[in-house]
C-alpha positions in Angstrom: 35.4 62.4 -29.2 36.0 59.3 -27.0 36.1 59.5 -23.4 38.2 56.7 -21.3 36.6 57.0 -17.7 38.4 55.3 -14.6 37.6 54.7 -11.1 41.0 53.9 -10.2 42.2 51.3 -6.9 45.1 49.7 -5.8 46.5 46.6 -7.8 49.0 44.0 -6.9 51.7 42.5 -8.8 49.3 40.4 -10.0 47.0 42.9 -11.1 44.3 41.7 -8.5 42.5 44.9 -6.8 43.0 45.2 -3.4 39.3 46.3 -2.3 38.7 48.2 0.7 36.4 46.7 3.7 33.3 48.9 2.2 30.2 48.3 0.0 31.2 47.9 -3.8 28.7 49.9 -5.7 28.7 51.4 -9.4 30.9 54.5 -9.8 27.8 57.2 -9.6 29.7 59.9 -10.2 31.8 58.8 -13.7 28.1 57.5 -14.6 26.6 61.0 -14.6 29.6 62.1 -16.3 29.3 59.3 -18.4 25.5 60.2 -19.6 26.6 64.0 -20.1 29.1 63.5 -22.4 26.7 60.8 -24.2 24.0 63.1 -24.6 25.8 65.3 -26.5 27.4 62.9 -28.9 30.7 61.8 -27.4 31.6 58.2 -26.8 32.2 56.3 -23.8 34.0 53.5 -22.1 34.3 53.2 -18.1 36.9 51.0 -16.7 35.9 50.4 -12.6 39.1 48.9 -11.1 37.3 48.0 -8.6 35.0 45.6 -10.6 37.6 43.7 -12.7 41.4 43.2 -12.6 42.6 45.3 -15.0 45.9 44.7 -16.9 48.1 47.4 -18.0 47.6 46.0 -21.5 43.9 45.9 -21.2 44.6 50.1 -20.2 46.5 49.8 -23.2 44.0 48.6 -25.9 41.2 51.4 -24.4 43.8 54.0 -24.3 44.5 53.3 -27.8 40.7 54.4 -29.2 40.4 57.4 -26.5 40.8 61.0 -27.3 40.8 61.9 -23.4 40.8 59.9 -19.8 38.6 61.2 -17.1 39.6 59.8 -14.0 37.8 59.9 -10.2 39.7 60.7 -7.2 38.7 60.4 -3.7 41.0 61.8 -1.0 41.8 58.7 1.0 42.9 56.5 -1.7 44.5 59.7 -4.0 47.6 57.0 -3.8 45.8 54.8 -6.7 45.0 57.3 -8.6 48.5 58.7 -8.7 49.8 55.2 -9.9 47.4 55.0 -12.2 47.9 57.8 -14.1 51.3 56.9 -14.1 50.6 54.2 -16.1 48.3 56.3 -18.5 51.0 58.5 -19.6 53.8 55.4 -19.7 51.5 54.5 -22.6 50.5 57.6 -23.8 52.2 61.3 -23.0 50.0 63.1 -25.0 46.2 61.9 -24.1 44.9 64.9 -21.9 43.7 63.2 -18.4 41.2 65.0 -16.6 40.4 64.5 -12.6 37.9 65.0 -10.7 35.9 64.0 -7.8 36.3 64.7 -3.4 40.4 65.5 -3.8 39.9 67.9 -6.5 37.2 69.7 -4.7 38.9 69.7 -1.3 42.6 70.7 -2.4 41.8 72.1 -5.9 45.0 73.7 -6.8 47.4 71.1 -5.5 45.5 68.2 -6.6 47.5 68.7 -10.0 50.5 68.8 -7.5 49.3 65.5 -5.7 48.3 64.0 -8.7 51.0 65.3 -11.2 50.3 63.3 -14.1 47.3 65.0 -15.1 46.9 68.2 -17.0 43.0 69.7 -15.7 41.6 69.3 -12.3 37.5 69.9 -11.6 36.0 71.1 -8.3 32.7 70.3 -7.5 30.0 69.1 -10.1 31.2 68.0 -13.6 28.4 67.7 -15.5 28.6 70.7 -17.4 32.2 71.7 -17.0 33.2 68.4 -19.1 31.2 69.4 -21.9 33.2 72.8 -22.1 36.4 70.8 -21.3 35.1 68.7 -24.7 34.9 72.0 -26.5 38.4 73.1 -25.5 40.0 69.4 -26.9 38.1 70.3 -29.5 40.1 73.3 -30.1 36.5 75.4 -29.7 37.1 77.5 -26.2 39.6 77.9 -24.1 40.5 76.5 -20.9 40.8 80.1 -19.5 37.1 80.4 -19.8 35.7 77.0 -18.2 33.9 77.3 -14.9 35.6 75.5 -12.2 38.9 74.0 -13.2 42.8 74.1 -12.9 44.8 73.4 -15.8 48.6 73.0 -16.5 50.5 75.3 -19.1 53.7 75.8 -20.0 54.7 74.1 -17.1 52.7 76.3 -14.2 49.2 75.7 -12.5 46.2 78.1 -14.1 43.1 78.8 -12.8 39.4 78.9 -15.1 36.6 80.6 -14.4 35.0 80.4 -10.7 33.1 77.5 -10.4 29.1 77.0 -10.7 27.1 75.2 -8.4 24.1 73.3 -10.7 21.0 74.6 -8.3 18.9 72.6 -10.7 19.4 68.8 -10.0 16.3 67.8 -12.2 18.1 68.9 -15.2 21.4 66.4 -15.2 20.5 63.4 -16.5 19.9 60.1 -15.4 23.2 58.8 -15.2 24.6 56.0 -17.8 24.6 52.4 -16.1 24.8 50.9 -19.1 28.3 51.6 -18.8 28.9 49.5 -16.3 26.8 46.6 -17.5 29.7 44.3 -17.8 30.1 44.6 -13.9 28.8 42.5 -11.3 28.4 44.4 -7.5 26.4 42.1 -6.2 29.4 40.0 -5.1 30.3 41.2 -2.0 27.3 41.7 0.6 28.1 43.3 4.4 25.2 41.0 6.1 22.4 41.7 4.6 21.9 39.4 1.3 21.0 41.8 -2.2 18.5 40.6 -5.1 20.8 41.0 -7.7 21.0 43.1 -10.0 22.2 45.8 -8.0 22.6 49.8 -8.8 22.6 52.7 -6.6 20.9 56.3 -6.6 21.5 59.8 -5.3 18.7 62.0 -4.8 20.1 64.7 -3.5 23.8 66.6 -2.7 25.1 67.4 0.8 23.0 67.4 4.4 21.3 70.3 6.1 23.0 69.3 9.3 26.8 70.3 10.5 28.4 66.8 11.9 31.5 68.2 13.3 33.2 65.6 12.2 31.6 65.4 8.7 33.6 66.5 5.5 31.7 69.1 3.9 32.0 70.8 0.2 30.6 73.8 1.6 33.9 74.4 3.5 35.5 75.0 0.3 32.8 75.7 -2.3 30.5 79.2 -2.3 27.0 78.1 -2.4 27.4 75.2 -1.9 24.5 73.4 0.3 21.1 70.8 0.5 19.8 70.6 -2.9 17.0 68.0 -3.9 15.8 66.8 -6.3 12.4 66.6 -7.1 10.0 63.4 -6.2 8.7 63.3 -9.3 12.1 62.7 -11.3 13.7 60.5 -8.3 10.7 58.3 -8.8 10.8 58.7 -13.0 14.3 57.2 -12.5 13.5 54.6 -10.1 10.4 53.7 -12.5 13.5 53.4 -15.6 15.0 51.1 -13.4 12.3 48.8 -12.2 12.7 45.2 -14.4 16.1 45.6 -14.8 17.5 46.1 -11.4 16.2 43.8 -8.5 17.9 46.3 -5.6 18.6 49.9 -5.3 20.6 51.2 -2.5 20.0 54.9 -1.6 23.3 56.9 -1.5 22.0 60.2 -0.1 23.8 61.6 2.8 20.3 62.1 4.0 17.9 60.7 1.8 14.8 61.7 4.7 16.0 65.0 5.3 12.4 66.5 3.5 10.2 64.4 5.3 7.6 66.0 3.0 9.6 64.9 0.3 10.4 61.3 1.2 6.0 61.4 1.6 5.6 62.0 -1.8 8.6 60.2 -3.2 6.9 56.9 -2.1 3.0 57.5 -2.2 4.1 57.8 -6.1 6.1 54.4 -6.0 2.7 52.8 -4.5 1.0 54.1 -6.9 3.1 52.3 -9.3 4.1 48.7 -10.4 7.6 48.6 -8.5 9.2 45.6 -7.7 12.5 46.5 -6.4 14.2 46.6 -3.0 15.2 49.7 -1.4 18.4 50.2 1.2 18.8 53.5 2.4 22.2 54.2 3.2 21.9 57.3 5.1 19.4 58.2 7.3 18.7 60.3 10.6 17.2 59.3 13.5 15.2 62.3 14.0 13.5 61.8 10.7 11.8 58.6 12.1 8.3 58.5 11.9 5.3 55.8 11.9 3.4 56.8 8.7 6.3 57.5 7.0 8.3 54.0 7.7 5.0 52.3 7.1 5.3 54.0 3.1 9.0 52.8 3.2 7.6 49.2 3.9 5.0 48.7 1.5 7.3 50.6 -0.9 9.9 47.8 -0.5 12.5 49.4 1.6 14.5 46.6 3.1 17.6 48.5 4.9 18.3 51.5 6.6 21.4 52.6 8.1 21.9 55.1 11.0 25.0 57.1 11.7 24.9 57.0 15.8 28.1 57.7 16.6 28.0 56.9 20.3 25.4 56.0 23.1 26.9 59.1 25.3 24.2 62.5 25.1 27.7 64.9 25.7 29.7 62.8 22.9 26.6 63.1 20.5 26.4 66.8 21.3 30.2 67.5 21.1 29.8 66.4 17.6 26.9 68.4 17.0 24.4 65.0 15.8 21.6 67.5 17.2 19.9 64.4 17.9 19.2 62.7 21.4 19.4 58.9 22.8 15.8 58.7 23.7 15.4 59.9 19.4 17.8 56.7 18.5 16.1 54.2 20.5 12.9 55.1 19.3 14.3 55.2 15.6 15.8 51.6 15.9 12.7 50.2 17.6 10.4 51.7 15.1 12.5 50.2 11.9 12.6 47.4 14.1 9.0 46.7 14.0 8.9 47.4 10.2 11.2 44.6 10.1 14.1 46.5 8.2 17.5 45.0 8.5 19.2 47.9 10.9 22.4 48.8 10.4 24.9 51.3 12.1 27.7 53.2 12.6 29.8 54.1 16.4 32.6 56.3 16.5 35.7 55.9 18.8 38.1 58.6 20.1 35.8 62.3 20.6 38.4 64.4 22.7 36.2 64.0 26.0 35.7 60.5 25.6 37.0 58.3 28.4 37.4 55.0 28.8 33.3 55.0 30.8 32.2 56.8 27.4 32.9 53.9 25.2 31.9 51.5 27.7 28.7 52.5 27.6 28.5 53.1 23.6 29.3 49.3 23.2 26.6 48.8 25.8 24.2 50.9 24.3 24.8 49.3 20.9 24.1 45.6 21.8 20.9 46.8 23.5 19.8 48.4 20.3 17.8 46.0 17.6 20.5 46.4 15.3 21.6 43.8 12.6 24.6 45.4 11.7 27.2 47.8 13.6 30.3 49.4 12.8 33.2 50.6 15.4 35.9 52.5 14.1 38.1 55.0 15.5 37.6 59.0 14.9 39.3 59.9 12.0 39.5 64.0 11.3 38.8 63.9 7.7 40.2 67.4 5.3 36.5 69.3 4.8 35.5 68.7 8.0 35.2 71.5 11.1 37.3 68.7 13.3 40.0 69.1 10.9 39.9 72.8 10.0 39.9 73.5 13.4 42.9 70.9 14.3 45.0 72.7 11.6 43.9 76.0 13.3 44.9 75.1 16.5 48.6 73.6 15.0 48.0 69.9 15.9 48.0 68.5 12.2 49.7 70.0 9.6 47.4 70.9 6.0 48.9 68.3 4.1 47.9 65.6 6.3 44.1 64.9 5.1 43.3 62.3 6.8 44.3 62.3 10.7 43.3 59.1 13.5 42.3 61.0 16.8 44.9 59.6 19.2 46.9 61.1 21.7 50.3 61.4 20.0 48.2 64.3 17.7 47.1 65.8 21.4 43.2 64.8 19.5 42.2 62.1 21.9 42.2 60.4 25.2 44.0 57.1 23.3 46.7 56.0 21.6 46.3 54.4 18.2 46.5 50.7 19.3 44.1 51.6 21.7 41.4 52.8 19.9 42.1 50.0 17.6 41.5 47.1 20.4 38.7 49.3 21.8 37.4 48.7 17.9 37.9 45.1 19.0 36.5 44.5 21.7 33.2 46.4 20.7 33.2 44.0 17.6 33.3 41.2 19.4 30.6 42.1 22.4 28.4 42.8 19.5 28.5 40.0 17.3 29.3 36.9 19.2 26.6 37.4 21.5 24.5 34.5 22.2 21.2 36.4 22.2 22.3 38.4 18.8 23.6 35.3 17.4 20.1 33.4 18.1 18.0 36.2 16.6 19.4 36.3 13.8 19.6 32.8 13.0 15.8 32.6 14.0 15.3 35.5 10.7 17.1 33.4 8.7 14.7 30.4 9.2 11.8 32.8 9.1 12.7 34.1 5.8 14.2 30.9 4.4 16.7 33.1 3.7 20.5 30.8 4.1 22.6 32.8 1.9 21.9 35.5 5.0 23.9 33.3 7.6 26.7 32.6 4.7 27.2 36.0 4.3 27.2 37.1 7.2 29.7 34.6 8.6 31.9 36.1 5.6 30.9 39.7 6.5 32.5 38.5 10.3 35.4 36.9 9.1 36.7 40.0 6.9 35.4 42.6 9.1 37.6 40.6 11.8 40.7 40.8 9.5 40.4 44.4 8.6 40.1 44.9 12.2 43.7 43.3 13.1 45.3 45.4 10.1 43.7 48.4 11.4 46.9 50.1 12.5 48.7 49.9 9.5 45.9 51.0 7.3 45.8 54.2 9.7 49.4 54.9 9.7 49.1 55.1 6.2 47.2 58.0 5.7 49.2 60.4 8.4 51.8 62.1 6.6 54.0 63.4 8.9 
């Protein structure tokens, strides 16, 4: 069989993608798919609407060679996916589309209800479960019996077989980039300037900690937790790499998590001949440690990103970080002095937070080494406790999966165009500061390195524009 596989995103009248204000990286998740469905002797083709403008014709002529359409969905763009799937059954009625992916986990049953142009929904992992969904195209089991899906017949919603939860990790293949060879992601940087080629890596599923405002498979899937994969096959995959990718960035909601782990993970890459830079995406603060970030260094990691959330201890402990401010200053100053580029993330709009509260987040922010911050208000996200307990409680409804914290939902302190200028205003006290402003500048002629200041004027200019189009991007995604 062929497989067509989509990451879908919204497209103009003009067929130009509308990308959101986030870092373009390879679809991870229809890659692994991608190298399942290889390794047991199906074809593939990936279309990444977010790496090319793609005509409906051009969905056409790969439609036309395709037996079945996989298709990723993610809950706060589940809008995109719906139109294009429309489009997938204008040209063909009968191709069976399958989805998968965050919505289809979250909402399960009524993500064939959101989404009503596809005929079998997965929750949780597809590895596997594609393979059996193969075998039932193929007319060899039926749908009753595959782990893990929702499926239409005759016109009602059926349920398979409970899902399983891959404990395992090291036995899922590496996943198929060759897929998305024809893409380039290395054309849209956030500050900090890539060595192209770029790719990204997982090395492990979920986080040991409970972020309140975090949202969390395990809310919705039995057995669900941290699992980990190995250091010996992280690094066997990072060593396939190495040659033909110049920068990996580390996707793990918390890639240090196994401090003992991370150890080994990069004693083996010393050990090798790896010439690749390393960004960790996700990484705690309470994880930092001198011998380890020395590893990281000589490894090649270039960037690490924090979430931090706020520079309040009661905020940080109302959303259960478990971490203090004494651990984040010491964090920042330790990658600091490793010379990683230091980016961050602050949350606006915690139910106790007063005006003083974000005051002194900005503050704290700008006194922190960082190269890169984000502010952006609270939103209570389906999966997460903020948002199971909000529908609890009666102040959002279920259907609304995506909720700002303002006042008018009783969740915060602030209206909307509040927390949008307080947003604002913490952008601007960060980045046009003259003593930021002349640090940077002073790395940029220390590492030669122009195409830094370029970028990041670009990285301030769109950052600046998503900020004054804020509200309306909110207001979209409360269905009242």
């Amino acid at each position: 069989m062929k497989f067509l596989l989509l990451r879908p995103a919204e497209q103009d009248e003009e067929n130009k993608t509308n990308k959101p204000f986030s870092l373009n990286l390879p679809p991870l998740g229809l890659l692994y798919i991608g190298a399942s469905l290889e390794q047991n002797g199906h074809n593939v083709e990936l279309l990444d609407y977010f790496g090319e403008n793609i005509s409906k014709e051009k969905l056409k002529n790969s439609l036309i060679s395709s037996d079945a359409v996989g298709m990723s969905v993610y809950t706060y763009d589940y809008k995109s996916a719906i139109n294009v799937s429309k489009s997938i059954k204008e040209i063909d009625t009968e191709i069976p589309l399958i989805i998968g992916g965050p919505h289809c986990t979250f909402v399960q049953k009524k993500s064939l209800e959101d989404i009503p142009f596809a005929d079998i929904s997965v929750m949780g992992e597809g590895e596997n479960v594609i393979l059996d969904i193969a075998k039932s195209l193929q007319g060899e089991k039926d749908l009753a019996n595959v782990n893990g899906i929702y499926y239409k017949e005759n016109k009602s919603i059926k349920q398979g077989k409970p899902l399983k939860v891959i404990q395992n990790l090291d036995e899922i293949p590496f996943p198929a980039r060759h897929l998305v060879d024809k893409y380039d992601y290395s054309n849209f940087s956030y500050g900090y300037t890539f060595k192209a080629k770029i790719t990204n890596l997982i090395s492990s599923k979920g986080c040991p900690f409970r972020c309140r405002f975090c949202s969390r498979y395990c809310h919705y899937i039995k057995d669900w937790g941290f699992r980990k994969r190995s250091a010996e096959n992280v690094t066997k995959e990072i060593k396939e790499l190495n040659g033909k990718y110049k920068s990996v960035v580390i996707v793990d909601d918390n890639f240090l998590a196994d401090k003992k782990r991370a150890h080994k993970i990069f004693d083996i890459l010393l050990e090798s001949d790896i010439d690749i830079d390393f960004l960790i995406h996700g990484a705690r603060v309470d994880t930092a440690e001198k011998e380890l970030y020395l590893k990281m260094k000589k490894a090649g990691v270039k960037y690490i990103f924090y979430g931090l959330e706020s520079g309040n201890q009661d905020v940080l402990d109302f959303y259960n970080k478990n971490i203090t401010i004494q651990q984040i200053k010491k964090a920042t100053a330790l990658a600091k002095q490793m010379d990683f580029f230091i980016g961050a993330s602050f949350i606006f709009g915690a139910p106790i937070e007063t005006k003083k509260h974000i005051e002194n987040t900005i503050k704290f922010a700008c006194s922190l080494p960082l190269n890169q911050a984000t502010f952006v208000p609270l939103i209570y996200r389906m999966g997460s406790s903020l948002w199971n307990e909000a529908v609890e409680n009666k102040k959002i409804k279920p259907n609304q999966y995506e909720v700002l914290a303002d006042s008018r939902h009783n969740l915060s302190n602030f209206t909307e165009e509040e927390l949008i200028e307080f947003a604002t205003i913490a952008f601007k006290s960060f980045y046009f500061r003259p003593k930021y402003i002349f640090r940077q500048l002073f790395k940029m002629l220390q590492r030669r390195d122009y195409n830094l200041f370029i970028e990041g004027l670009k990285y301030l200019i769109m950052f600046n524009k998503s900020v004054e189009t804020g509200i309306e991007i909110i207001k979209s995604k409360n269905v009242d």
